[in-house]
C-alpha positions, 0 to 999 in steps of 0.5 A: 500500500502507498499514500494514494493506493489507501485511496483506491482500497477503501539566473537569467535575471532581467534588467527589470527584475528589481524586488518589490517586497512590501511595496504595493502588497495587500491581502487577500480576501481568500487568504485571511492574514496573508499579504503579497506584493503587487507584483507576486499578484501580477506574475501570478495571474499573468502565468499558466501556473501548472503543479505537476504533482497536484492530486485534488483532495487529500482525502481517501474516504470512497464518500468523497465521490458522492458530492462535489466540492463546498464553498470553503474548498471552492474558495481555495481553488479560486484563490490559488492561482493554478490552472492546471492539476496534474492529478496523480495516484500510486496503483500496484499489485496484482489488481493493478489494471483494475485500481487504474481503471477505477481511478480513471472512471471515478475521478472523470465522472466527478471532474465532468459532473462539475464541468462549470469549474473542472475541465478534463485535458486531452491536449496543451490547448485545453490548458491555455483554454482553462486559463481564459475561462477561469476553470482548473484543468485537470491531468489524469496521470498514474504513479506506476505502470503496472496497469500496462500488462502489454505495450498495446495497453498504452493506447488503450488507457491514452484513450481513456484519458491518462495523460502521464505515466510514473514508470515505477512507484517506489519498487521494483516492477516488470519495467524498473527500479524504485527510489527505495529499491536495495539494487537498482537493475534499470529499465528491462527489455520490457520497460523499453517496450513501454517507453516506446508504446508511450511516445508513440501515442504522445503519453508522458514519462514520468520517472519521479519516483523511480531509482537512479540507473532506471530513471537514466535509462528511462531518459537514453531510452525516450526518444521525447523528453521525459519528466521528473514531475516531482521530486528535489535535487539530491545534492542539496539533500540526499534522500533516495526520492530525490534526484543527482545532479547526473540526472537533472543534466541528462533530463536538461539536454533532451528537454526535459523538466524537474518539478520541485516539491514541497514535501518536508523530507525531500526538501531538507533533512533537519527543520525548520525547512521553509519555502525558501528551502524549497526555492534553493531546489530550484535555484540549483536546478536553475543555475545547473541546467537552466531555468527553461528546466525547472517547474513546481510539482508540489506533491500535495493538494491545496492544504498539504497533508498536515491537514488530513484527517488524522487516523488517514494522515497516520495510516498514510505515514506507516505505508512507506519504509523507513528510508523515507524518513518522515518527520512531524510534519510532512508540509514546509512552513510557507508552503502549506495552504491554498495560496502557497504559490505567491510565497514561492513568487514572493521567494523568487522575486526576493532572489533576484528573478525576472518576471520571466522566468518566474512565470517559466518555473510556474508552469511555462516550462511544463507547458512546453514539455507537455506540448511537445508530448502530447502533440 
């Protein structure tokens, strides 16, 4: 069992980049006691802002299904300032297919039954077309493909709408390696053949979770480029779920994007650990490969996981080995809640970076990946 298969069981800087902090700023309505700058507001709303590892609810109860969102979980949708939830689940075991398809069909019946606000994606378009009418899009994604029983299995669940497979979770399967797996043997012949079936039909790769010699090949492999669509830079902290500096650089030079976390873990191993923490992942990234690389999957809804309901937030923390090393807190402070997105602009714009390049990291860069894929 895993986090979200609980759910199914039950710096190019510009000239004019010059800070604003506290000049400008004011609150907003939707997020009591918290105030940013004009500019943070500005950048936002002018951007595609796309979280590459953004599931809708942290919330495994099956009863979530059987109503849509209330006022105060709208409220925080409308106040975020992000278009686009790659929303993605671990599946795995011998019931693979069976938890794929009972995500798929669970979660766009419940996107479709509230269409005035959610939008399913099939293509970049339907982002940019999401933006202009304020809608959220959402991006069916898997963590694992263990759903993939044969190559031809990829069309069918493109068809059905999955957009971006994980090619491992955090252990090993018939494709590859996990993070967490003792021996990392890489991408078996098998996996290659998957690989192949989803660039033929314009799935992404995502290798986020997958272990060091298997997410390499994965990206030699691929003849488009592949994405790490939420993980952190391993030299900054060495945890198995995070990636070397090998890794980002291979996955630079075919085009690919690292979507950086918010998970406490990941992001560093002793506290406090900030969002400021957070963006030395994406100054590393930036100043290793360049900011056209670099992009946000924060790992968790609009409220964290600190917010989950505590007997699901306990079960979630026991079904992950101990190499993960959870803390007391999952979240980062300053990036836990449902505005969290203009903290990290504030951050960067603290730091010196052109309107921009913030405006790539929150989501222009995913776009053109994404663009490139699934075209």
């Amino acid at each position: 069992m895993n986090r979200r298969g609980v759910l199914l069981g039950g710096l190019a800087v510009g000239a004019a980049a010059f800070p604003m902090i506290n000049r400008g700023s004011f609150a907003f309505a939707a997020a009591p006691g918290r105030a940013y700058s004009a500019r943070a507001v500005k950048v936002v709303r002018e951007s595609l802002v796309i979280d590459m590892l953004a599931p809708l609810k942290l919330d495994f109860d099956p009863k979530f299904f059987d109503q849509g969102f209330g006022a105060k979980d709208l409220a925080d949708y409308k106040a975020s300032g992000i278009t686009g939830f790659h929303h993605s689940v671990g599946i795995g075991g011998p019931d693979a297919k069976e938890q794929a398809l009972q995500f798929l069909a669970s979660y766009q019946g419940w996107v479709g039954r509230q269409a005035d606000l959610f939008t399913l994606v099939g293509t970049v378009g339907d982002l940019d077309h999401a933006k202009a009418e304020g809608k959220y899009a959402v991006i069916m994604g898997l963590q694992n493909a263990e759903m993939f029983q044969k190559a031809e299995d990829v069309q069918d669940f493109y068809r059905l709408g999955l957009r971006c497979a994980q090619l491992t979770y955090n252990s090993q399967n018939l494709i590859g390696s996990g993070s967490t797996d003792r021996i990392d043997g890489g991408v078996s012949d098998f996996g290659e053949a998957i690989i192949k079936a989803m660039n033929k039909v314009g799935m992404l790769v995502d290798t986020s979770h997958c272990g060091e010699r298997t997410t390499l090949d994965a990206i030699e492999l691929s003849p488009k480029a592949i994405a790490v669509t939420h993980s952190n830079c391993k030299a900054l902290n060495p945890h198995p779920r995070n990636k070397s500096d090998e890794v980002i650089k291979k996955l630079a030079a075919k085009g690919g994007v690292m979507g950086i976390t918010g998970v406490r873990m990941f992001v560093k191993d002793k506290d406090p650990t900030t969002v400021s923490d957070m963006a030395d992942h994406v100054e590393h990234v930036t100043k290793l490969v360049g900011v056209e690389y670099v992009g946000i999957g924060s790992d968790a809804d609009l409220n964290g996981y600190d917010d989950m309901a505590p007997d699901q937030y306990k079960a979630l923390k026991a079904s992950y080995k101990s190499s993960y090393a959870f803390r007391d807190k999952i979240d980062i402070d300053g990036f836990d809640h449902p505005t969290k997105v203009f903290d990290l602009t504030e951050e960067l714009i603290r730091r010196g970076y052109s309107d921009a390049n913030i405006k790539l990291v929150l989501g222009g860069n995913f776009r053109r990946l994404l663009g490139a894929t699934w075209a």
